[in-house]
C-alpha distance (Angstrom), angle and dihedral (degrees) to the residues before:
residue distance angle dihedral
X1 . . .
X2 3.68 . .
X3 4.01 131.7 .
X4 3.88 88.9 -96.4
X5 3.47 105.6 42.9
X6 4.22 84.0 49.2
X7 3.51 91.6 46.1
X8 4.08 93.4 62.0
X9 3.73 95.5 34.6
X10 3.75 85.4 53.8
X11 3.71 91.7 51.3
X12 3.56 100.4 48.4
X13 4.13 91.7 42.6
X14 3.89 85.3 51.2
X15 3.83 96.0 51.1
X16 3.62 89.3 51.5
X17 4.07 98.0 47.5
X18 4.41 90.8 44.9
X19 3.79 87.7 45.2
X20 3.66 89.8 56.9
X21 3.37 98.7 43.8
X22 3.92 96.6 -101.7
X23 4.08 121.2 137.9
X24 3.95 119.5 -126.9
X25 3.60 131.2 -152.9
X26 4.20 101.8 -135.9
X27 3.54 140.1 158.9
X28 3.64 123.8 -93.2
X29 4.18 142.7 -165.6
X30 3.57 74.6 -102.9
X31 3.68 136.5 22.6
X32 3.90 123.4 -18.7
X33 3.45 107.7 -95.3
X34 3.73 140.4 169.7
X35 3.69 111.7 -98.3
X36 3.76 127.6 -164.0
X37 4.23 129.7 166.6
X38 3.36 111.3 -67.7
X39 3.82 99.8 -140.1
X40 3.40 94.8 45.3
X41 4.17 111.4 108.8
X42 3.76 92.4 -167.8
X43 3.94 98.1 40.1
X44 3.91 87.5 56.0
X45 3.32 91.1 50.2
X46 4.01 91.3 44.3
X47 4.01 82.6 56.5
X48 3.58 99.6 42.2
X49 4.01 86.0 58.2
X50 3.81 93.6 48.4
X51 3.67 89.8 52.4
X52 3.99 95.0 40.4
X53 3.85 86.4 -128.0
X54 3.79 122.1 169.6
X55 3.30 108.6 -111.3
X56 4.46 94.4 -122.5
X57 4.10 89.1 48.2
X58 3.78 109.3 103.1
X59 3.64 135.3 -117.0
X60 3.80 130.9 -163.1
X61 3.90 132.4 -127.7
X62 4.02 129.3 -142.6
X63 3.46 122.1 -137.8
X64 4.05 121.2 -162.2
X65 3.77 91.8 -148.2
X66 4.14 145.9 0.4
X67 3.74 86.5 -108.2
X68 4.00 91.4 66.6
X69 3.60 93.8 34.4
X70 3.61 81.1 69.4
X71 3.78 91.9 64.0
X72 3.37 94.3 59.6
X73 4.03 106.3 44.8
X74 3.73 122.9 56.4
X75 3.83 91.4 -134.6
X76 3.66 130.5 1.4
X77 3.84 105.4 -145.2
X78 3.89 113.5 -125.9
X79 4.02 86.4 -117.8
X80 3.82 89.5 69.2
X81 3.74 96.7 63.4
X82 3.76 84.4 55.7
X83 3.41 87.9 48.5
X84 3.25 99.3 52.5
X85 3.75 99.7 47.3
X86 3.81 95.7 54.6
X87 4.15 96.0 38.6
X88 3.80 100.1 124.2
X89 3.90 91.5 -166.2
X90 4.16 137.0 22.8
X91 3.79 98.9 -49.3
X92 3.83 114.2 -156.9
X93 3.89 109.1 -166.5
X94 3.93 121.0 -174.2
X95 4.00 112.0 -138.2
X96 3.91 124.4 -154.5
X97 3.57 100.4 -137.8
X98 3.74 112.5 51.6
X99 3.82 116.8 -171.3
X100 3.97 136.0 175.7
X101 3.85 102.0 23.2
X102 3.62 149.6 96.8
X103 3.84 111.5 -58.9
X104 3.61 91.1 -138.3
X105 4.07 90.3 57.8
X106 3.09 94.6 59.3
X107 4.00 126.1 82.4
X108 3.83 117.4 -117.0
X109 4.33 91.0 -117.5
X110 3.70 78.2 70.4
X111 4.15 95.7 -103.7
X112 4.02 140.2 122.2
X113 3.64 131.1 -166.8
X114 4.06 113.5 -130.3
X115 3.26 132.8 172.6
X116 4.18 129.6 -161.5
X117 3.59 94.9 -127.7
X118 3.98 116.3 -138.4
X119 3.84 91.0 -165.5
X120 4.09 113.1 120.9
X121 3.67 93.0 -143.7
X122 3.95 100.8 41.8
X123 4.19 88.7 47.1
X124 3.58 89.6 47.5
X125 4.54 90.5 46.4
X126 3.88 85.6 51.4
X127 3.70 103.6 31.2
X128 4.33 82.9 62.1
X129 3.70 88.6 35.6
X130 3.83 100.1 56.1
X131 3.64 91.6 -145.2
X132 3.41 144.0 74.6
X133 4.14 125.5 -102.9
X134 3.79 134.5 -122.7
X135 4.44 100.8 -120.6
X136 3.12 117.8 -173.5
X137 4.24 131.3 157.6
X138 4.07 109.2 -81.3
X139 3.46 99.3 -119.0
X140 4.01 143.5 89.9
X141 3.75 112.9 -75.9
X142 3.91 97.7 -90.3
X143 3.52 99.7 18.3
X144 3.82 129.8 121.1
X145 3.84 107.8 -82.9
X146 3.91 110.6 -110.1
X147 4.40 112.3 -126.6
X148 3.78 92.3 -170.6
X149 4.23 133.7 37.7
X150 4.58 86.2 -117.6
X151 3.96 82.7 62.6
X152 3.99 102.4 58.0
X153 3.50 115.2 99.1
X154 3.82 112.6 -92.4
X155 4.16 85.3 -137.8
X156 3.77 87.7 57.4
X157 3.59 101.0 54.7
X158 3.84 85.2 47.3
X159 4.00 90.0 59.2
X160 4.50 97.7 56.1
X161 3.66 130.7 80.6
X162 3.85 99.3 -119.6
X163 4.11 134.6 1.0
X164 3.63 119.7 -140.5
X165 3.72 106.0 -124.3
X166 4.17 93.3 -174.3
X167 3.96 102.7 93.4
X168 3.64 102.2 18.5
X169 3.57 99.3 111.9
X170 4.04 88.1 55.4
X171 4.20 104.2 118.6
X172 3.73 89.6 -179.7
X173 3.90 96.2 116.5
X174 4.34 111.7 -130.1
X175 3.97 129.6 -162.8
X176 3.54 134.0 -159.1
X177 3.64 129.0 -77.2
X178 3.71 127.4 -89.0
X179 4.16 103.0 -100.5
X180 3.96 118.0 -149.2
X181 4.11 124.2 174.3
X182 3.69 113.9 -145.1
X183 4.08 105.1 -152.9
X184 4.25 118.0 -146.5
X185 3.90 93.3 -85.2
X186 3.62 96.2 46.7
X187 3.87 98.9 -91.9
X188 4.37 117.1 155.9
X189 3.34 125.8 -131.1
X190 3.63 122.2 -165.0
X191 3.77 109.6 -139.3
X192 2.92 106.2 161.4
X193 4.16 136.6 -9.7
């Protein structure tokens, strides 16, 4: 099968599993991760069990666009666009304010980490989906964050609904996004470069 015909089978396949509540293991801007909907109580929780997660650690959302990050923030500090325009790599910023998802996504100060994703497949996933997805690093809670699809653990892949097969043959190795927290008054914190 080529890249193409993967790519749409994947999308479809997807839509199906995060409509129904399933988790995914996909490929990101950054990392593969395993994605699940982001408004969805019991499909976090779903995820959080796959990943043996602690229910207090955090997890990060993706955004297709600054139009639904909107959604999910009650304000957007001016900074951000700023931000945003000059971010070199996946930037991942944590808003006070979260709105519109899963209570058990969001942290108990009241924030969430997104990020507008810049990946073709992911935009395209949430773009159809109308809402944004649960990411989080495809690994065990604790264990050594994978850079390319060969490196996830084969008993991970066993525990999701459905594995993206579009990407998996890419070698070129990926890390995490930068991760900045923007306080009430517009303050940056530098969490991580």
């Amino acid at each position: 099968m080529n890249n193409f015909s993967d790519f749409s089978i994947d999308i479809y396949k997807s839509l199906e599993t995060l409509k129904s509540g399933g988790v995914i293991l996909c490929p990101t801007d950054t990392v593969w991760g395993l994605s699940c909907d982001a408004t969805s109580a019991k499909a976090v929780e779903k995820l959080m069990v796959i990943k043996k997660r602690p229910q207090n650690m955090v997890m990060f959302v993706l955004v297709s666009n600054e139009v639904m990050l909107q959604q999910y923030v009650n304000e957007v500090p001016e900074i951000v666009w700023n931000l945003l325009d000059v971010a070199d790599k996946p930037l991942t910023i944590i808003y006070p304010g979260a709105k519109n998802l899963a209570q058990n996504l969001i942290v108990t100060d009241g924030s969430i980490g997104i990020r507008v994703c810049k990946d073709d497949f992911c935009n395209t996933l949430i773009s159809r989906f109308k809402k944004p997805l649960v990411s989080t690093s495809a690994n065990f809670s604790g264990e050594k964050t994978p850079c390319i699809f060969t490196e996830i653990s084969e008993e991970l892949i066993k525990t999701v609904d459905y594995v993206i097969k579009f990407k998996q043959n890419d070698i070129s190795a990926s890390q995490p996004s930068s991760v900045i927290k923007i306080g009430t008054r517009g303050e940056i914190q530098i969490l991580r470069k």
